[in-house]
N, C-alpha and C positions, 0 to 999 in steps of 0.2 A: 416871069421867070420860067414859067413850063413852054414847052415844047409845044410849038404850035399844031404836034400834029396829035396830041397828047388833051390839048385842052376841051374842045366838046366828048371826047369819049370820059374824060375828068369829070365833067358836068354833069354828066349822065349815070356815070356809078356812083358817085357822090349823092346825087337824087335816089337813087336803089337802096346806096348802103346806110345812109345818115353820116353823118360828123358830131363832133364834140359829145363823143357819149361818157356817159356817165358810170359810175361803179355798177349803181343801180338797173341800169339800162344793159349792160355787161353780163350783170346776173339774169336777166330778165329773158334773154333770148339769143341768136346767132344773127349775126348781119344775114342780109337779104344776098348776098354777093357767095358768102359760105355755105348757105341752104343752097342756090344755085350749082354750086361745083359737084356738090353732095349728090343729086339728083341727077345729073347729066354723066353717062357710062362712056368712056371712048372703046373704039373697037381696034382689037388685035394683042389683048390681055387677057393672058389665064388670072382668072384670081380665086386662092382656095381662104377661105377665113380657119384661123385656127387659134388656139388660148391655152394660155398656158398662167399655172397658178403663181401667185405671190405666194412670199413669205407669210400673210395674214389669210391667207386662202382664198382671197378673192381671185375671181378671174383677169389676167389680162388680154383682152383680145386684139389682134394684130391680122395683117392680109399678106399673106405669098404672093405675090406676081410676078408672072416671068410672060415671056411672047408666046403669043397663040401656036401651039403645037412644035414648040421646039423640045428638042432632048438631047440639048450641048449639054457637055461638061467643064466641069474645069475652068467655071466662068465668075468674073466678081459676084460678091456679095454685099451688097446694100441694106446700110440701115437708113430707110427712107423715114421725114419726122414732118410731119405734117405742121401748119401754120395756124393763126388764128388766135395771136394776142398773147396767146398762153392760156384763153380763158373760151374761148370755141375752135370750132374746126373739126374734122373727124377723117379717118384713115382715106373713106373712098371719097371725100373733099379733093384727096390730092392725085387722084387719078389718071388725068390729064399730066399732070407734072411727072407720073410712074411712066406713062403711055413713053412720055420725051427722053426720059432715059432709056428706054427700053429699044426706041428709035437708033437711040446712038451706037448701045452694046447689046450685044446677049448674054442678060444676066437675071438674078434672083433679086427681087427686091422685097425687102418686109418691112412696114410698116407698121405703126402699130396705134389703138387706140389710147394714148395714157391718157390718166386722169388730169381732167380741164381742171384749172384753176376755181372755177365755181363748185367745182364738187371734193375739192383737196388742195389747199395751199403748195409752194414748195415746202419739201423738196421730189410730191410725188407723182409727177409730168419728169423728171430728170430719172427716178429709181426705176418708173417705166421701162425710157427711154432703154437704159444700161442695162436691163433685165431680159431686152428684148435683142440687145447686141450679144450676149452673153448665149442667147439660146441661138443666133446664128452662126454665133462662132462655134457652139455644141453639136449643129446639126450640120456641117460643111459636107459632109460624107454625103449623108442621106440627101441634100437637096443639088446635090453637083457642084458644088461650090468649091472654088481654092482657097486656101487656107492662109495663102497669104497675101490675098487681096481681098481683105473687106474695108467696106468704104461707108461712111456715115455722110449726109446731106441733108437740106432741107431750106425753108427759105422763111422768112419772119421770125415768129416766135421757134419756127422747125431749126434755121439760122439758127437761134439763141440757144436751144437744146444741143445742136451737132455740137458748135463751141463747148458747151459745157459738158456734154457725153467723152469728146475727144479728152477734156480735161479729168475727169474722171477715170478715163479708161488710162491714161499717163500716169498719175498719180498711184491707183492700185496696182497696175502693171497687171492683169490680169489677161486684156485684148489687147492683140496689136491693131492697130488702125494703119492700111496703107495711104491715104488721104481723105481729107474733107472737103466738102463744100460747101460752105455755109453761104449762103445768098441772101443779101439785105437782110442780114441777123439783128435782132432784137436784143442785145448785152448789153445797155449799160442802163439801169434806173436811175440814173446820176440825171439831168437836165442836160444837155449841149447846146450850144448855138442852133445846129440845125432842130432839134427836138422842140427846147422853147418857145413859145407861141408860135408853131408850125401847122398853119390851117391850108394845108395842102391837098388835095383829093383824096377821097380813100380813106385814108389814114392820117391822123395828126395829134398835136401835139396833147391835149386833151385828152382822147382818148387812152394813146401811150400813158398818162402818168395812174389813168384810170384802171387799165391794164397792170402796170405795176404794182400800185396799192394791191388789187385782187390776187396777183400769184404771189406777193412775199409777206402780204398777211404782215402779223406784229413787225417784221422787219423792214418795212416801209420806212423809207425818211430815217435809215440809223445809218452807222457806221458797223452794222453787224452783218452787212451782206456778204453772203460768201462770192467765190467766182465760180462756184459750181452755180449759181442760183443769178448772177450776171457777169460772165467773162472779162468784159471790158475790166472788170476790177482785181484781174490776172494780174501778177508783178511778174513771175517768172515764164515766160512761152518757148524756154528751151525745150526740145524733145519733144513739141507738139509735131503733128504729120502736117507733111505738105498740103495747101491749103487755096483751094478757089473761093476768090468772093467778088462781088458788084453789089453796086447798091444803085440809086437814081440822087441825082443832084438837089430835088426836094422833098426826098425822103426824110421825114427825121431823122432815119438810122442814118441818114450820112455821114456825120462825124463819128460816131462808135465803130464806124464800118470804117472808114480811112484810116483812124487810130491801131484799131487791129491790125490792120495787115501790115501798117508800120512796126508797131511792136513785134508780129513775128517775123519780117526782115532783119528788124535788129537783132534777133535771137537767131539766125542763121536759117531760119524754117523757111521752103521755098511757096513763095504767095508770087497768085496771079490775081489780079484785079485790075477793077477796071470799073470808073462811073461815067454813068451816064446824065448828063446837064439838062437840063428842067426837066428829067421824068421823078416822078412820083413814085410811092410804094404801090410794087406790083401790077406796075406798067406793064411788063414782058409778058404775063398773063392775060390780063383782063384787057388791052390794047393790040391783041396778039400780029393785027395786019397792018399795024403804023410801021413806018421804017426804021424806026429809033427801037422799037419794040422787035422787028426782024432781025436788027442789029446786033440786040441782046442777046438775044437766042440762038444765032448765031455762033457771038463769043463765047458763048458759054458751055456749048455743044463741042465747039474745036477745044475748047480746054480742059472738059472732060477724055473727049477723046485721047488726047494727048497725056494728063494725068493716067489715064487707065494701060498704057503703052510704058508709063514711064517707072513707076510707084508701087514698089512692093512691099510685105509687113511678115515676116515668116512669124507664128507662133512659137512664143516661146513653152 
């Protein structure tokens, strides 16, 4: 089922990162493949770290990036959301993935660190999240940002936050969001076909339920999840912003990921997607010189492009 060009580099981070991990195993450390991104800097990004308090006074810490020695204005505003289960990952993990949009446009991105599931259940990886959209929607002025184009993304569990942030930020009305991109998002803790004994590279089916248990704590295995906490379990996706997504065709998130974009077609919201047949979770990254993986990145890069020409959000 995978992608012949996909399969020894499969093998290989599969050997790096482990499979079938466990709750235990969750709590215990960050995949080898996470520590990697973490440690490795791309070049041609300002990055300033800056924190800004919660409500309980801790700090939240988050990263500005924007392109090496630029002083445009009047350019999108990105809430970038890092990956990694819900339960690791960390801001400069996603780097590389800042570097690519940065490639595409000239723009402000922030990031931020919210708390991993190991160290705080849902819902406070999600109040992060919205806390950190809130302060770039607050700071549009000072950082050159237009006001009516900010844009939330991210990819796995970052995926499952932008869904859930965009739902969030509809529901309060407080941020307008010009679009999202949520790529191979992590939203539904439900089982699916493709999730279900999914021992696919990378990432599988094991893991995911392992990951789940860990971010929704007592609400595991209830009928009391919210869709701020798994999207997929949205009924209404009118009024959500127009919407990029892909996933890979042995991803587990495949069916949550084709569900989605279905449901918000049905609700008139404009979705570009697009899968791709035997890649895995997070092919486009960690495979980055296969043609299937050129392919992605690719689409995904013209579709931003094109989202950020087409898709505006004025504050209200």
């Amino acid at each position: 089922m995978i992608d012949p060009q996909l399969r020894l580099p499969g093998r290989i981070a599969s050997l790096l990162n482990g499979g079938n991990r466990t709750e235990e195993q969750i709590r215990a450390k960050d995949p080898f493949l996470l520590k990697l991104f973490a440690a490795i800097k791309p070049r041609g990004v300002d990055v300033q770290p800056r924190a800004i308090a919660r409500d309980d006074g801790t700090l939240l810490h988050f990263l500005v990036c924007t392109r090496k020695g630029s002083t445009a204005t009047n350019r999108p505003g990105i809430l970038f959301i890092h990956g990694g289960g819900y339960s690791g990952g960390s801001a400069r993990g996603e780097l590389f993935g800042v570097k690519a949009l940065l490639d595409d446009v000239d723009a402000v991105i922030v990031t931020p660190d919210y708390r991993l599931s190991v160290q705080a259940p849902y819902p406070a990886a999600l109040d992060d999240s919205y806390l950190t959209l809130t302060w770039l929607q607050g700071h549009t002025g000072d950082l050159g940002v237009r006001s009516d184009q900010l844009i939330v993304t991210g990819g796995s569990a970052g995926g499952g936050l932008t869904a859930a942030t965009t739902l969030a930020a509809r529901d309060r009305g407080e941020v307008a969001i010009a679009f999202q991109m949520a790529l191979c998002p992590m939203i539904d803790d439900r089982e699916t076909a493709s999730s279900a004994d999914n021992n696919a590279p990378v990432y599988d089916g094991v893991t995911n339920r392992a990951n789940w248990r860990t971010y929704l704590g007592d609400l595991y295995d209830t009928d009391n999840v919210p869709s701020t906490a798994a999207p997929a379990r949205e009924i209404d996706y009118a009024g959500l912003p127009p919407t990029i997504t892909m996933v890979g065709g042995v991803d587990p998130f495949r069916d949550e990921t084709v569900s989605y974009a279905h449901n918000l077609a049905e609700a008139g919201v404009p979705v570009a997607f697009r899968e791709f047949p035997g890649a895995w979770h997070g092919f486009e990254g960690i495979a980055a010189w296969t043609r299937i993986a050129k392919q992605a990145t690719a689409w995904r890069s013209a579709r931003f492009r094109e989202y950020i020409d087409t898709y505006f959000a004025p504050q209200s």
